[in-house]
C-alpha positions as CSV (number, residue, x, y, z in Angstrom):
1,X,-36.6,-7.7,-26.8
2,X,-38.3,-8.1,-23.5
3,X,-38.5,-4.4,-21.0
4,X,-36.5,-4.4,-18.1
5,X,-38.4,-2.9,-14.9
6,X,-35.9,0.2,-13.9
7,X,-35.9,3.6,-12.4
8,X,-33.6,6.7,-12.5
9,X,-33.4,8.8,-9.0
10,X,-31.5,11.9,-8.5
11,X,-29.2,12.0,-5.9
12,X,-27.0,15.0,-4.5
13,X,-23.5,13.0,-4.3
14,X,-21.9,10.0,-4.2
15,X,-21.2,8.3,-0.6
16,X,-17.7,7.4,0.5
17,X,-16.3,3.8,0.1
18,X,-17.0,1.8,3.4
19,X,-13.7,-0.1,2.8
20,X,-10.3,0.6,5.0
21,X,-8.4,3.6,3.7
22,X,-4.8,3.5,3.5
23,X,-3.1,-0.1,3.6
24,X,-2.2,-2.5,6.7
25,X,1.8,-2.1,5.4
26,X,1.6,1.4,6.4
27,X,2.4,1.0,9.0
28,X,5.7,-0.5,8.0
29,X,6.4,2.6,6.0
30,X,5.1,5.3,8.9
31,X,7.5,3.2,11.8
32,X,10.4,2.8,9.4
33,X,10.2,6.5,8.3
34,X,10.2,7.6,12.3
35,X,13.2,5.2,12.9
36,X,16.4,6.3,13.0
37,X,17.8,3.3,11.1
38,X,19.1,3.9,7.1
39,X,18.6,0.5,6.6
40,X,16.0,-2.4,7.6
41,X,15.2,-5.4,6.6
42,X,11.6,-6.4,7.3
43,X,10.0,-9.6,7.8
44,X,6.1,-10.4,7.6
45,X,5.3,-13.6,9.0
46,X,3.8,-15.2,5.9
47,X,4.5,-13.7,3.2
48,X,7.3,-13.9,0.4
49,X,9.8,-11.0,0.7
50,X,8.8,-10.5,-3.3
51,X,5.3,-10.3,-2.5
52,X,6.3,-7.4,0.5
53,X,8.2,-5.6,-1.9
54,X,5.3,-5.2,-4.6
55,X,3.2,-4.1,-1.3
56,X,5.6,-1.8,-0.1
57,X,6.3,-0.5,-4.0
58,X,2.7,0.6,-4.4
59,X,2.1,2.0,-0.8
60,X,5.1,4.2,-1.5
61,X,4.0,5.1,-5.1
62,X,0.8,5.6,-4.0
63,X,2.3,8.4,-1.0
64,X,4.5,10.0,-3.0
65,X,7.4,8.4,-1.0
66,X,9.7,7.7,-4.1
67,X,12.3,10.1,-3.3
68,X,12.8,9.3,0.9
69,X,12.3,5.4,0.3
70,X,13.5,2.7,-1.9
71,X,12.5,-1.0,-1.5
72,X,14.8,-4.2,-2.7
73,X,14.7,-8.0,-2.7
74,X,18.4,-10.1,-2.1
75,X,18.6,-13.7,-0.9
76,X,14.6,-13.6,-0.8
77,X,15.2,-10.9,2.1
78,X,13.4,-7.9,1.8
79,X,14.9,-4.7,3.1
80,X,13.6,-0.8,2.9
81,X,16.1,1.7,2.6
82,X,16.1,5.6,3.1
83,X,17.4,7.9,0.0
């Protein structure tokens, strides 16, 4: 086996991510959840209403929102719903 050149250098911590925190469909969530409406259906220029529902799903996993908001798919219409 050949050596590969290396070296080990201590190091206080780990630096943050550069990458964007949060998602751009919370914004969707945050507006919706101000609203007064019970019911919305939302359009994304773009994008499949199945494919807004999985990004929806695991924005509202991911904030704990499971219990206030519920997210469905009819007629390829996507539509978010307070519980």
């Amino acid at each position: 086996m050949s050596d590969v050149p290396f070296k080990l250098v201590d190091v206080e911590k780990k630096p943050s991510r550069k990458y964007r925190k949060g998602s751009k469909y919370d914004p969707i969530i945050d507006k919706f959840l101000s609203g007064k409406s019970g019911l919305v259906k939302v359009e994304v220029t773009g994008k499949d209403a199945n494919y807004l529902r999985t990004q929806l799903k695991k924005r509202i996993d991911a904030r704990d929102l499971n219990a206030k908001i519920e997210v469905s798919v009819v007629n390829n219409i996507a539509y978010l719903e307070k519980m």
